[in-house]
C-alpha positions as CSV (number, residue, x, y, z in Angstrom):
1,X,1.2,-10.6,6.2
2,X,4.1,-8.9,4.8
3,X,3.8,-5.3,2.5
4,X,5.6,-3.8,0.3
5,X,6.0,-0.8,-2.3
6,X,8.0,0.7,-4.9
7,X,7.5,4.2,-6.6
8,X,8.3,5.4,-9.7
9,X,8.6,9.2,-9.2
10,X,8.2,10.9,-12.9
11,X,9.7,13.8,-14.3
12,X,6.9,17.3,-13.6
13,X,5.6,17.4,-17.0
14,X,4.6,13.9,-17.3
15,X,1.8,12.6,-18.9
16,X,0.1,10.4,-16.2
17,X,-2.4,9.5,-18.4
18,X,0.0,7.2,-19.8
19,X,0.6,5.5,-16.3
20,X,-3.1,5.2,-15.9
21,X,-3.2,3.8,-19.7
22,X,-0.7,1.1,-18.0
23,X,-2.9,0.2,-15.2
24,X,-6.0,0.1,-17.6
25,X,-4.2,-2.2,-20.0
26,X,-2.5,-4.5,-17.4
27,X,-4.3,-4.3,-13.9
28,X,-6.4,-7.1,-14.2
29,X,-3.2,-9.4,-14.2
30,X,-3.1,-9.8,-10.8
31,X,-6.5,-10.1,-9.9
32,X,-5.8,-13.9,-9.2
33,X,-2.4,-14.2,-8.0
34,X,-1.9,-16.8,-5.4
35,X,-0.5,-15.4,-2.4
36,X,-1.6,-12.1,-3.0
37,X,-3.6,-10.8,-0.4
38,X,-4.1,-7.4,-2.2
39,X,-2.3,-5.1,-4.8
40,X,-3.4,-1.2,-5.3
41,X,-2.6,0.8,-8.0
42,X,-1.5,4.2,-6.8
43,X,-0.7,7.6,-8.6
44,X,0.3,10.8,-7.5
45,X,-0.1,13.4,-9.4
46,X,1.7,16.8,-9.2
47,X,-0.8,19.6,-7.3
48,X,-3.3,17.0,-6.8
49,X,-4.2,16.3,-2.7
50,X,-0.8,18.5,-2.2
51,X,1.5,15.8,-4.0
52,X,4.6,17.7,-4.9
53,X,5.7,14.8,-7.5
54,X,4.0,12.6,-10.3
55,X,4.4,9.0,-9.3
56,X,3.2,5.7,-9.8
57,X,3.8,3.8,-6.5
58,X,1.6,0.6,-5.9
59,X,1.1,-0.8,-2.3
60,X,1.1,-4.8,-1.9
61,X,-0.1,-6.6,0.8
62,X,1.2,-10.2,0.7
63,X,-0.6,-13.3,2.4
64,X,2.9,-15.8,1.3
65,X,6.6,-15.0,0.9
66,X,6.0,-17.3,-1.9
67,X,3.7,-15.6,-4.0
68,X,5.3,-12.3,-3.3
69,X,8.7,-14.2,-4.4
70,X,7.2,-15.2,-7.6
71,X,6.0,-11.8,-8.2
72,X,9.2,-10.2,-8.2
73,X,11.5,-13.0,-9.7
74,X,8.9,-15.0,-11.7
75,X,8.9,-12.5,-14.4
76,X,6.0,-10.1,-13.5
77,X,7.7,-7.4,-12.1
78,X,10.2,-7.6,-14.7
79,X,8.0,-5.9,-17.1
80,X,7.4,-2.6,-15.0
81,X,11.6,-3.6,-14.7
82,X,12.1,-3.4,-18.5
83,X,9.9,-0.5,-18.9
84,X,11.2,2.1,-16.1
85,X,14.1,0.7,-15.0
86,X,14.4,-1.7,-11.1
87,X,12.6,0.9,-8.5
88,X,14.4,-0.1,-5.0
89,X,11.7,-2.1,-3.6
90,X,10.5,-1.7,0.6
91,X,9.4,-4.7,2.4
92,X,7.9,-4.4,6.1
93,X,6.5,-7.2,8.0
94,X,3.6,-7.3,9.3
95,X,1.8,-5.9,12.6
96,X,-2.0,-5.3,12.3
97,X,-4.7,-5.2,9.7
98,X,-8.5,-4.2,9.6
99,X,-11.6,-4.0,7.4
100,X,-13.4,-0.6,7.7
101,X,-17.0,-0.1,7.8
102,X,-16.8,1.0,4.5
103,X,-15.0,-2.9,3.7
104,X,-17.7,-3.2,0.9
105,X,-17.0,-0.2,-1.0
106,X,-14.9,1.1,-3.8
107,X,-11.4,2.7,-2.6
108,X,-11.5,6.1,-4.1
109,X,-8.1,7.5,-2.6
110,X,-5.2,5.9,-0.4
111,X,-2.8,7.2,1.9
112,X,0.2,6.4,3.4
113,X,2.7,7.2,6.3
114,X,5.8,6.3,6.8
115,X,7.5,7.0,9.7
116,X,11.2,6.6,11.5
117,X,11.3,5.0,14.8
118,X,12.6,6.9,17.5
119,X,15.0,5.7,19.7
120,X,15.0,4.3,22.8
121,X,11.5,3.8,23.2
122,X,10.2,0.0,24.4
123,X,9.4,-2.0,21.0
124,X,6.3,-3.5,22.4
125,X,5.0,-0.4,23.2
126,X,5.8,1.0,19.7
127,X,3.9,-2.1,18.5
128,X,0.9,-2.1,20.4
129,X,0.8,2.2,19.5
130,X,0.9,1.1,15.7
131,X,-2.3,-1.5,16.0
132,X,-4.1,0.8,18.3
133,X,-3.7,3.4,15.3
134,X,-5.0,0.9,12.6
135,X,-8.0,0.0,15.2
136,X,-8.7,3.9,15.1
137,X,-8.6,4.4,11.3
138,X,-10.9,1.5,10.6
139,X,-13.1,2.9,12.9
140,X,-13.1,6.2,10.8
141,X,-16.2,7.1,8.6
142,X,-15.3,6.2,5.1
143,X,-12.3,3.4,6.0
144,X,-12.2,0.7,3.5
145,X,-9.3,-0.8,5.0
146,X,-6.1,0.1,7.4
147,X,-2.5,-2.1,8.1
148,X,0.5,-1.2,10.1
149,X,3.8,-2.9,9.0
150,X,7.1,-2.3,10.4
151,X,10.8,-2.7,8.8
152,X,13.1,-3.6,11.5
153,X,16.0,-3.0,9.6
154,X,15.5,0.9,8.9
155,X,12.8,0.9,12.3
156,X,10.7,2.7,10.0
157,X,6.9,2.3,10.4
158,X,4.2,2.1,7.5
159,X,0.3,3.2,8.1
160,X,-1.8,2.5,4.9
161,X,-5.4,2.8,4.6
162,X,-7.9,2.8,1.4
163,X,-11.0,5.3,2.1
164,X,-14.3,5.4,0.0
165,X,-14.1,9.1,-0.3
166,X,-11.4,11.6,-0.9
167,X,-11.4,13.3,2.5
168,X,-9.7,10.4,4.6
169,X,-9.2,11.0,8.2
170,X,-5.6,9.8,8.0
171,X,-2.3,12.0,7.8
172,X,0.7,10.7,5.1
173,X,0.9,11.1,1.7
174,X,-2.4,10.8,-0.5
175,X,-2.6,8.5,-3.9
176,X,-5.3,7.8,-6.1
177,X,-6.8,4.3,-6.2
178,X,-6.4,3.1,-9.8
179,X,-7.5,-0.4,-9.4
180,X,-7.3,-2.9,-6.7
181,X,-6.3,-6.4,-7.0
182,X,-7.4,-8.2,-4.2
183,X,-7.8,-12.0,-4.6
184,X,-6.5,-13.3,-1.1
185,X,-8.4,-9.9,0.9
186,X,-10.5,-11.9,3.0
187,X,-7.6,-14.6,4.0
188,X,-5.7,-11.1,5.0
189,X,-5.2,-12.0,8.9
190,X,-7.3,-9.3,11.0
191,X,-6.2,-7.6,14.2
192,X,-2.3,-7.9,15.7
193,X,-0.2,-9.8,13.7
194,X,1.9,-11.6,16.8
């Protein structure tokens, strides 16, 4: 599993209905990409859930390099490219992934947290720290879903989870869901991902 994000972060007094306009008009593009395990279509929006920006930042997880490849080079991307200029986009491998009890329900909000590394601690402990947390969160009432990734080039740390209701039990930054593209979900590899 690998995930990734970009994020557009828009000036104060921008329109976001025009991003969700966007997602209305082209969401459903992905809903059958091959290799896609799932994309969701996140906005923040200025004062809402404490967001201190307006931004459109989706969150992919990928099943294939491959299919993520094609997404970014095969012309897809180049659209959002053409439209608001190339967003730097963050990659992080894989580490654990889990359906929630609430796995059958709609994703009303998201939320993310990244996180640096700190040094000198013992990887594997680090590791087995981030899957115990995404064990937790699933376990949460309300979880839809919860993955840990890690970038081992910045030793950064990503927690993501989707919750049916807007009062999730995770800390990070809060989105809301727009839509949810999710045609390789269940082939998503559960539990630790080494």
């Amino acid at each position: 599993m690998h995930a990734m994000q970009y994020a557009l972060t828009l000036p104060a007094d921008y329109d976001m209905n025009v991003i969700r306009g966007r997602v209305a008009r082209v969401g459903h593009l992905l809903d059958d990409w091959d290799g896609l395990g799932l994309k969701v279509y996140l906005l923040r929006e200025r004062g809402v859930h404490g967001s201190p920006v307006n931004q459109y930042a989706p969150f992919y997880l990928w099943n294939t390099v491959e299919g993520m490849n094609r997404f970014l080079w095969g012309g897809a991307f180049q659209r959002l490219v053409d439209d608001f200029g190339r967003p730097e986009v963050v990659r992080w491998t894989g580490l654990a992934y889990e359906k929630g009890g609430g796995a059958g329900s709609r994703a009303a909000v998201a939320v993310r947290r990244r996180q640096r590394m700190a040094e000198g601690g013992e990887l594997a402990a680090v590791m087995e720290e981030a899957v115990d947390e995404t064990r937790r969160l699933a376990g949460e009432d309300g979880a839809v879903l919860v993955a840990a990734a890690v970038d081992p080039y910045r030793w950064e740390l990503v927690h993501f989870s989707l919750w049916a209701h807007d009062a999730p039990k995770a800390e990070g930054d809060v989105f809301q869901v727009l839509h949810v593209s999710a045609p390789g979900r269940d082939a998503l590899p559960r539990g630790r991902q080494w």
